[in-house]
C-alpha positions as CSV (number, residue, x, y, z in Angstrom):
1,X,67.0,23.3,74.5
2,X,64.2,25.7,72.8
3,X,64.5,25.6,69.6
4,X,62.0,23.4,69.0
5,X,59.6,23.8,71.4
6,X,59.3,27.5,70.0
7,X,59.2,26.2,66.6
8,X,56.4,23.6,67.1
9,X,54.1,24.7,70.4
10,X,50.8,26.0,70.0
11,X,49.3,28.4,71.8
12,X,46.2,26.2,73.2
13,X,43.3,28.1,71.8
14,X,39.8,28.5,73.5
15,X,37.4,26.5,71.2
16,X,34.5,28.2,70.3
17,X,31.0,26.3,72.6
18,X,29.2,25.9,69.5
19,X,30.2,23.6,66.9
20,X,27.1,22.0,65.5
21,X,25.6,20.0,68.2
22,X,29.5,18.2,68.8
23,X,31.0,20.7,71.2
24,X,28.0,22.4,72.0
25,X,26.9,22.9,75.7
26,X,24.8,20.2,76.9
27,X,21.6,22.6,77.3
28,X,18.3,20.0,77.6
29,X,18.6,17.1,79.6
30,X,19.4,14.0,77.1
31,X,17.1,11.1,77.9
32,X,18.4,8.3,77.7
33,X,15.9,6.0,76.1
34,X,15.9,8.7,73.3
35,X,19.9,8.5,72.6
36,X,19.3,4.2,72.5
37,X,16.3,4.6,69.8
38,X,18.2,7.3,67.8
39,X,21.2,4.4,68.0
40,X,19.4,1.6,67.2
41,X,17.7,3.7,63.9
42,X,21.1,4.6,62.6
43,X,22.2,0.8,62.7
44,X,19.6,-0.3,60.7
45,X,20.6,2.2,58.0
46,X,23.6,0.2,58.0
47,X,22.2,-3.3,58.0
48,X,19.1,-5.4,56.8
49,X,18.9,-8.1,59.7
50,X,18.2,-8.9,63.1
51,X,21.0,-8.7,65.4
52,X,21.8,-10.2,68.7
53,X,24.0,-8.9,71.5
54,X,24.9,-10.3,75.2
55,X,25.9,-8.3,78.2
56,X,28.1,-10.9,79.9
57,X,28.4,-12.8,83.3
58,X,30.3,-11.8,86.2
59,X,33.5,-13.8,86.6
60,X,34.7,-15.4,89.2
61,X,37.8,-15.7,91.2
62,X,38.5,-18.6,92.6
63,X,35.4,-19.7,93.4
64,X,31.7,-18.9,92.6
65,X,30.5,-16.9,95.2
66,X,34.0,-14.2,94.9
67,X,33.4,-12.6,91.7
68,X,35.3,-9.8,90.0
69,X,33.3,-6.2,89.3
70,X,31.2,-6.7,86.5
71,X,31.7,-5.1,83.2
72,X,28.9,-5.8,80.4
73,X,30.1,-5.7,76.8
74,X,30.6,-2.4,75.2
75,X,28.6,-3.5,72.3
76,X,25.6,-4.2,74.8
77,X,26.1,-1.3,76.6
78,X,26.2,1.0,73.4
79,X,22.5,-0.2,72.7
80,X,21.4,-0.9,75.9
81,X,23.1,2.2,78.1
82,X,23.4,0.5,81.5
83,X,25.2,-2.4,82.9
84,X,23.0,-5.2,82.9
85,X,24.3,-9.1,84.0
86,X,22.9,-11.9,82.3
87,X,20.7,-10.4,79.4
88,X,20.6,-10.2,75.4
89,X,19.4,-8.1,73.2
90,X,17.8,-8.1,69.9
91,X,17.7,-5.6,67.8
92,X,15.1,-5.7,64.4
93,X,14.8,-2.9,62.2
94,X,14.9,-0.5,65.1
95,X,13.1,-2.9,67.3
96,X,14.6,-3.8,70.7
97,X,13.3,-6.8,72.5
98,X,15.1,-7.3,75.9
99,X,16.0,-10.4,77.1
100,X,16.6,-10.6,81.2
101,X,15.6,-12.9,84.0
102,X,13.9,-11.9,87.1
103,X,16.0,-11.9,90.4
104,X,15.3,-14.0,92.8
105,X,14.6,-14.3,96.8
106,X,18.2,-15.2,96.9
107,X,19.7,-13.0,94.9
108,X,17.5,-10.2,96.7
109,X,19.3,-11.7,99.9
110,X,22.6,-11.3,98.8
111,X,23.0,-8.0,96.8
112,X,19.5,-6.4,97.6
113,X,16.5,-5.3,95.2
114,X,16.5,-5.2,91.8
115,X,14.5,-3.3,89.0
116,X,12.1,-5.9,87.5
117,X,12.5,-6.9,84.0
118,X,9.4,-4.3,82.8
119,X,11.5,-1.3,84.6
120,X,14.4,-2.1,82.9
121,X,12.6,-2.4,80.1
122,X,10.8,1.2,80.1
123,X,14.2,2.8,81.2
124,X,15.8,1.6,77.7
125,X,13.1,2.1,75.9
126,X,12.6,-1.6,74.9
127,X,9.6,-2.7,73.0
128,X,9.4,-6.2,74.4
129,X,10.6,-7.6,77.6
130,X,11.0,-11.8,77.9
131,X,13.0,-14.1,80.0
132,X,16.2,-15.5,78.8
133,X,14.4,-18.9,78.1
134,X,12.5,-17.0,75.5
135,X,15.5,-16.1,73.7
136,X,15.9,-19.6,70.8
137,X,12.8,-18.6,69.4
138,X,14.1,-15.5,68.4
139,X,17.9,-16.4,67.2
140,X,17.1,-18.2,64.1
141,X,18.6,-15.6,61.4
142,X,20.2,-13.4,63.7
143,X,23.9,-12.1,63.5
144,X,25.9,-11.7,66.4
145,X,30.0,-11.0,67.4
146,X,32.5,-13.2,68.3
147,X,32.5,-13.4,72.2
148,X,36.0,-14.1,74.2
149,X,34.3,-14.8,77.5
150,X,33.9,-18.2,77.6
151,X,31.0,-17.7,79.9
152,X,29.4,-16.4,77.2
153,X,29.6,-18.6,75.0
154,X,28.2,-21.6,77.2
155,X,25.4,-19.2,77.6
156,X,25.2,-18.7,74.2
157,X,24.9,-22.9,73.5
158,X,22.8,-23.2,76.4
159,X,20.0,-20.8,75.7
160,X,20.2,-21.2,71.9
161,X,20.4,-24.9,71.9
162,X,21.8,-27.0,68.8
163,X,20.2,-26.3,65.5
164,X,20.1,-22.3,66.1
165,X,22.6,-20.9,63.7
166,X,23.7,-17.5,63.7
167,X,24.6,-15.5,60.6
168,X,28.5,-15.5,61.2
169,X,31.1,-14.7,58.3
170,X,34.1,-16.1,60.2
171,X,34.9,-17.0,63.8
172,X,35.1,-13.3,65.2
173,X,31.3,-12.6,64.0
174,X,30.0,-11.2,61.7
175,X,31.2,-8.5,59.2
176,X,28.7,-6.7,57.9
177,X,27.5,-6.1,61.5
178,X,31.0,-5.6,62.6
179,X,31.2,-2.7,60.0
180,X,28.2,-1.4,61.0
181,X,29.1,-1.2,64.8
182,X,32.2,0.9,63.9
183,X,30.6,2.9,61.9
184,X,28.1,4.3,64.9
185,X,30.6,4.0,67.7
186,X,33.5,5.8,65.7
187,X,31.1,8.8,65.5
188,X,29.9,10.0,69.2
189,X,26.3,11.4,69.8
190,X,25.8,14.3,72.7
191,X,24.9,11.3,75.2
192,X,28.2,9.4,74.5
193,X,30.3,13.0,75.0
194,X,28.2,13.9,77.9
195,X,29.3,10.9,79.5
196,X,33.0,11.0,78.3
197,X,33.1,14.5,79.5
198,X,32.2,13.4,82.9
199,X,34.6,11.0,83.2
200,X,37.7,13.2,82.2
201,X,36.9,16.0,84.8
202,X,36.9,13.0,87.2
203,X,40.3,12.2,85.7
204,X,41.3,16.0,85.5
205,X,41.0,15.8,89.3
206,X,42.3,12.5,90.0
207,X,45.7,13.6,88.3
208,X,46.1,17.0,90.4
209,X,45.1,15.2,93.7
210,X,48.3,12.8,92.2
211,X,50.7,15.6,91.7
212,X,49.8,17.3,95.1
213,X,50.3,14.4,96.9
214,X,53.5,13.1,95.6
215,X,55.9,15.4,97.9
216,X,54.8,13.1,101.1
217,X,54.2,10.5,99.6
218,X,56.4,7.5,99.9
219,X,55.8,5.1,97.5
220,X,54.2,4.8,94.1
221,X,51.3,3.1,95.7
222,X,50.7,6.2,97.7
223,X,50.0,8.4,94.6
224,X,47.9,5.8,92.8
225,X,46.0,5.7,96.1
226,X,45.2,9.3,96.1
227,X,44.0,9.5,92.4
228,X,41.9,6.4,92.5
229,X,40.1,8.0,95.6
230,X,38.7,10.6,93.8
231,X,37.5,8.3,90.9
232,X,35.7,6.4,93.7
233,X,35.0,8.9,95.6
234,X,32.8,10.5,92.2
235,X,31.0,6.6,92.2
236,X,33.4,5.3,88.7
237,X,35.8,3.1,88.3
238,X,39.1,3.0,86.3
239,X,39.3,2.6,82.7
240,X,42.3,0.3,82.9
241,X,44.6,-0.5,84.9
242,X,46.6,2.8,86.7
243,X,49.7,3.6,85.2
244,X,52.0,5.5,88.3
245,X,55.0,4.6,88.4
246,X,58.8,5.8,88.2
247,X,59.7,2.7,86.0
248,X,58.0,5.3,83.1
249,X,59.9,3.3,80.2
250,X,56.9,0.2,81.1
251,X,54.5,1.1,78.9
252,X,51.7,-0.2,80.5
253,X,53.0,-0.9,84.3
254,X,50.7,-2.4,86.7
255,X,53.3,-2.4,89.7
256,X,53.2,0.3,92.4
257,X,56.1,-0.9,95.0
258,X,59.0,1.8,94.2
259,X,60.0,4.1,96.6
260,X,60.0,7.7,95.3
261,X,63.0,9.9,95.3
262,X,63.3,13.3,94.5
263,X,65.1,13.2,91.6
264,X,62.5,10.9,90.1
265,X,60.0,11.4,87.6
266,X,56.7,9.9,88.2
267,X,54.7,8.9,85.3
268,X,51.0,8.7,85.7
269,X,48.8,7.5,83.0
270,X,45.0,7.0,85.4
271,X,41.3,7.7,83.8
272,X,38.0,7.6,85.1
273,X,35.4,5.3,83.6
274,X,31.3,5.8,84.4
275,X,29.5,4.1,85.6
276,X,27.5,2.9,82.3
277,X,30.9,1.8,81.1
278,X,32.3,6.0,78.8
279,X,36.6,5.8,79.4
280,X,38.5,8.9,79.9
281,X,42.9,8.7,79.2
282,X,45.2,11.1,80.9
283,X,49.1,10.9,81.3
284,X,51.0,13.6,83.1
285,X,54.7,13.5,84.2
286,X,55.8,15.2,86.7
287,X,59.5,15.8,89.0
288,X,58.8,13.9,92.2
289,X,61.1,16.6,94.1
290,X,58.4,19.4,92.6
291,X,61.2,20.5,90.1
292,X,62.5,19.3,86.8
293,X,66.2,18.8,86.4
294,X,67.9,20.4,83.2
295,X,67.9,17.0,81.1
296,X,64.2,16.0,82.5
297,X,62.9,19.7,81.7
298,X,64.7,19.7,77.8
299,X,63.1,16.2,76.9
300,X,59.6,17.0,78.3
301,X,59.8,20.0,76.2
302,X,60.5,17.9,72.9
303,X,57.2,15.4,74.1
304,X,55.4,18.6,74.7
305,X,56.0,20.3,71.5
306,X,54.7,17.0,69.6
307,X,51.7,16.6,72.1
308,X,51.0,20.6,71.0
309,X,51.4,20.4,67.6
310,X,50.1,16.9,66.6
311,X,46.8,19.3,68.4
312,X,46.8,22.0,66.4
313,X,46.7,19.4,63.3
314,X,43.9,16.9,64.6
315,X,41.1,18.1,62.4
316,X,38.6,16.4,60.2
317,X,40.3,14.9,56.9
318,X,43.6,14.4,58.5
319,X,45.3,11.4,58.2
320,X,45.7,9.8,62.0
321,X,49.2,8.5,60.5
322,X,50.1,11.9,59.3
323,X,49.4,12.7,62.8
324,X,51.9,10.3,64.1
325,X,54.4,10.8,61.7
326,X,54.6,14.2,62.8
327,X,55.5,13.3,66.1
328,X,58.0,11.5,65.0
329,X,59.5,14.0,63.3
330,X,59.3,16.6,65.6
331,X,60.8,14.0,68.6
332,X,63.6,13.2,65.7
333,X,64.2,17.1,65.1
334,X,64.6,17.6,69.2
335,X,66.7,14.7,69.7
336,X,69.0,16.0,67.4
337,X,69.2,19.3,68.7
338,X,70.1,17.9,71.9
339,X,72.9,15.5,70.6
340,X,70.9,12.5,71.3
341,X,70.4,11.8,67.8
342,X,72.5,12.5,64.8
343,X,71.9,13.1,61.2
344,X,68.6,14.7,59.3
345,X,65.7,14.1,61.0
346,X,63.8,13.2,58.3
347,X,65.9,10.7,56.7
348,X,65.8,9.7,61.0
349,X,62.3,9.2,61.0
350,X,62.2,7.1,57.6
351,X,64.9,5.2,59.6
352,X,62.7,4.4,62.4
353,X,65.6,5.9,64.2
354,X,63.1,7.8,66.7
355,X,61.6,4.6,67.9
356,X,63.9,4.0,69.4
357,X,62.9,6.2,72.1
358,X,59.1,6.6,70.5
359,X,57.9,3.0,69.8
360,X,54.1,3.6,70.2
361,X,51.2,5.2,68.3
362,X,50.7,8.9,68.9
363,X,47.2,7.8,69.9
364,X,43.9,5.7,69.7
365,X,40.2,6.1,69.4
366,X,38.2,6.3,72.9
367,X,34.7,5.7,74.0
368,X,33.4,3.0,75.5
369,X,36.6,1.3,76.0
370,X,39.7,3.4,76.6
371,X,41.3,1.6,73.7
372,X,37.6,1.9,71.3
373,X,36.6,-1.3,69.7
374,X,39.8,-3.3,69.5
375,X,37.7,-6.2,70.3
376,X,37.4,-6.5,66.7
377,X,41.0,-6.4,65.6
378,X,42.4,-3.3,63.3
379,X,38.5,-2.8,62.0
380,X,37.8,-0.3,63.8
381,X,41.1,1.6,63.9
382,X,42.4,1.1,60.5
383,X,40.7,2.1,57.4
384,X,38.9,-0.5,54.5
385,X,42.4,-2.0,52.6
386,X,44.6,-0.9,55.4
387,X,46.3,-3.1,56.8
388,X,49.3,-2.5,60.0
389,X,53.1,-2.4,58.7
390,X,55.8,-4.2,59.2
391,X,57.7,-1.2,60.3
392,X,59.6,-0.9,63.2
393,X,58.2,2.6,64.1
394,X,55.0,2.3,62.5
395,X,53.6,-1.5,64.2
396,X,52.3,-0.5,67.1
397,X,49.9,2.3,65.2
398,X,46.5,1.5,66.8
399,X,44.7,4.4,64.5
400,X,45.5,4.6,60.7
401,X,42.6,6.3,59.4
402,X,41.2,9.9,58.1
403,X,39.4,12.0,61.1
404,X,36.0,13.0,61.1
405,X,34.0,15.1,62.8
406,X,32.9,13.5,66.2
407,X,35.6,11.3,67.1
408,X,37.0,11.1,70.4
409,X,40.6,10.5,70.2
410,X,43.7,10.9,72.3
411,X,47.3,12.2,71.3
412,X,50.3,10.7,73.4
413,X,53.0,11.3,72.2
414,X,56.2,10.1,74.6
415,X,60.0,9.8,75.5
416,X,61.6,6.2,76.8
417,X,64.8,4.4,77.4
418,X,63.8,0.9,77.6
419,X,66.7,-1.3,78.1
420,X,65.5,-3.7,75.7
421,X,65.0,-1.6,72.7
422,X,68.7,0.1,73.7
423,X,70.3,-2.5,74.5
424,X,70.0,-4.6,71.5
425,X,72.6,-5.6,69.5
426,X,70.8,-5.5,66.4
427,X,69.8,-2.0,67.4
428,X,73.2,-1.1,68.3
429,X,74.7,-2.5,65.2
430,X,72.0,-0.9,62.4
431,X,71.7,2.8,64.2
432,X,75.3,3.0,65.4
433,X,75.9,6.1,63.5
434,X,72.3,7.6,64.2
435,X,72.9,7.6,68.3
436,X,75.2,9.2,70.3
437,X,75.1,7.1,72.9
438,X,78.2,8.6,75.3
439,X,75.6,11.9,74.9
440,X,72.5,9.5,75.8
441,X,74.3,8.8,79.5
442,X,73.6,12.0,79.8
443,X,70.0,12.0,80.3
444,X,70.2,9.1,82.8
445,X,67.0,10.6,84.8
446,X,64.7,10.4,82.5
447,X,63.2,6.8,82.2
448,X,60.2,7.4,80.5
449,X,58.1,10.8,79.9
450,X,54.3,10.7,78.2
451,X,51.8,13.6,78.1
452,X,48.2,12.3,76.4
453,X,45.1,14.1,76.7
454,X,41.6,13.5,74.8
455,X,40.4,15.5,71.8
456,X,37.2,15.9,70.2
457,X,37.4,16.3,66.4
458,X,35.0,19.3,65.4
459,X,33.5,20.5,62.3
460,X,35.9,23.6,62.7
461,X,39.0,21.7,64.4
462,X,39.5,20.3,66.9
463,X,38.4,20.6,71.4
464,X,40.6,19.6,73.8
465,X,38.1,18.0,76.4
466,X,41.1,17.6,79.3
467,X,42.1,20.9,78.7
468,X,41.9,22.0,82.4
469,X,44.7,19.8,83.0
470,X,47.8,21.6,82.7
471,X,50.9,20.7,80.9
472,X,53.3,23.7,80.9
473,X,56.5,22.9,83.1
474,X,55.7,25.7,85.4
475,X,52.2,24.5,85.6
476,X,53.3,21.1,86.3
477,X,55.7,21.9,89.5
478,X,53.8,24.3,91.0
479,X,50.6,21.7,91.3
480,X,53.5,19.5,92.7
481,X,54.3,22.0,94.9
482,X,51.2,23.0,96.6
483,X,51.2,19.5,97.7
484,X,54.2,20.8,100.2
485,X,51.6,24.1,101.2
């Protein structure tokens, strides 16, 4: 099957360096209280009122002392740019006054110095440093977001005490500053891309030390191991939880017990996050056994040929849906060709017949988190009077908005047999005459397939930040195969 990977690959062009100051090669070295005062100016373009924001406590588990890594708030750490415990913000007309207590003896004892509360502040570029007790005589008329950590929010009650009341629309926080938020962290400045950059080549080399050591590696946990070493190994953590597994048709797996075989493919969706909290969000699939079989190589192709095209088309002023929908059709036009499918593939696609096998978004914005600002519901991913659809290959769209220049997305397109999509009467009954489903038996070995890398949208088009990464099926065995050199 070629047809219609000619029809639809791109030839992955070199992007020009220079494109405005977006893709441009990070020349002077970006300080970082600089990139939080330019931040904080642009917000209040956007808004006339004080705002407060919270980092976050660690949490534990179990008991006290045994705490989980902490991760401040990406909100906090947009404004704030490292990962402080314990502290607030407030932000007034461009004014940042931090809000942090001192460590103690104890705390000293236990996880070593710290940077007193006038360091920090200088490092951010704060123009007043207090102590957290401080922080009630500066609420009154400030907004703030709706916090799910219920640490948090006794923080929140304890500090603010009754009578304090925050401007706050509805229960999630409130709107206008909501609004505003997206607004600046939809659009990446050069410290946010330095940053994500960082992270993907971390990734980049995570996913090859993957591939090379899947030949002697035994179990799923055995891959996962060697990619998470070399995020660790580069001081980061993961953006979410690793993806490796053979069970490919679990979107988002988070067991790593199978055995590998060699007819297996091994799905790997793993990214790097930094340490001041910028995601990264790779997925390669690749033949445990170093070589794709016929059926496993003629899918990939069709998931490739989306991935490349849905590329060439990411530019500013295109429709993120449009995006997906061609996808769709391009998964509908190969499934077709391959007898999987039958009928036209656009009266398929208006069907939902594809999702069938394609039941997520082609992609999602990325920055701070690895899924950008879904915190706060569709606001950030679906445009003003948008609102998700009912449709059964259309609901899980995270991103339903025009591009614009400076986003970070990713494009992911995939390929799955999930039993309980398939398997489903109702399915069974309504596309009956759209599947050939002796034909699908056919293509037992392929459980799931995705290939998602991370885009920059450009003034001129479009740079593929994880470009080093290969995805050509020759590329894809033979770094599976030097793991046997």
């Amino acid at each position: 099957m070629q047809t219609v990977s000619k029809q639809f690959r791109q030839t992955r062009r070199d992007q020009e360096a220079s494109d405005e100051d977006l893709a441009e090669a990070e020349t002077g070295k970006i300080i970082l209280s600089e990139v939080l005062r330019s931040r904080r100016q642009r917000l209040f373009k956007l808004i006339n009122f004080p705002v407060l924001l919270w980092s976050g406590s660690a949490k534990p588990r179990n008991f006290a002392a045994n705490i989980y890594p902490f991760r401040a708030s990406s909100h906090f750490l947009y404004f704030a740019g490292i990962p402080l415990e314990n502290a607030a913000l407030r932000l007034d007309e461009g004014r940042l006054t931090l809000f942090i207590d001192e460590s103690d003896a104890d705390e000293a004892l236990w996880h070593g110095p710290s940077a007193s509360r006038d360091e920090i502040a200088e490092r951010i570029g704060a123009d007043d440093a207090r102590p957290l007790a401080d922080l009630a005589s500066f609420a009154q008329g400030a907004a703030t977001l709706g916090d799910q950590d219920e640490t948090v929010q006794m923080m929140k009650k304890t500090l603010l005490q009754r009578g304090i009341v925050l401007q706050r629309h509805h229960p999630q926080g409130n709107q206008d500053l909501e609004k505003a938020i997206v607004q600046l962290r939809m659009i990446q400045d050069r410290g946010a891309m330095e940053a994500i950059r960082q992270a993907i080549g971390v990734s980049i080399a995570a996913h090859k030390a993957g591939m090379s050591a899947t030949p002697t590696a035994k179990t799923e946990a055995q891959v996962r191991a060697a990619m998470e070493a070399v995020i660790i190994a580069n001081n980061m953590s993961c953006a979410y939880g690793s993806i490796v597994t053979i069970a490919g048709e679990v979107l988002h797996n988070n067991h790593y017990h199978n055995s590998l075989g060699p007819k297996d493919l091994l799905l790997a969706d793993v990214g790097a996050e930094t340490v001041d909290g910028w995601a990264s969000d790779l997925t390669r699939t690749w033949p445990v056994g170093g070589k794709f079989s016929s059926t496993q190589r003629d899918l990939y192709e069709i998931v490739l040929a989306a991935h490349d095209f849905c590329i060439e088309k990411a530019k500013a002023g295109m429709e993120y849906q449009t995006i997906h929908l061609i996808a769709c059709q391009i998964m509908a036009a190969g499934l077709v060709e391959l007898g999987i499918l039958k009928g036209n593939p656009e009266d398929l696609v208006e069907q939902d017949a594809h999702a069938l096998f394609f039941p997520h978004g082609v992609g999602h914005l990325m920055g701070l988190d690895v899924h950008d600002m879904e915190d706060l519901g569709d606001l950030s991913g679906y445009a003003d009077g948008r609102v998700r659809s009912d449709r059964f290959g259309l609901g899980f769209l995270r991103l339903n908005r025009p591009l614009e220049a400076g986003m970070a997305v990713t494009i992911e397109p995939g390929f799955y047999q999930v039993p309980a999509i398939l398997n489903d009467p109702k399915n069974r009954d309504r596309y009956a005459d759209m599947v050939n489903w002796e034909r699908l038996k056919q293509f037992s070995d392929v459980r799931g397939i995705r290939i998602e890398d991370d885009i920059l949208i450009t003034h001129k088009g479009n740079e593929v930040l994880s470009q080093a990464l290969p995805t050509a099926v020759q590329d894809i065995e033979g770094l599976v195969q030097s793991g046997l050199q």
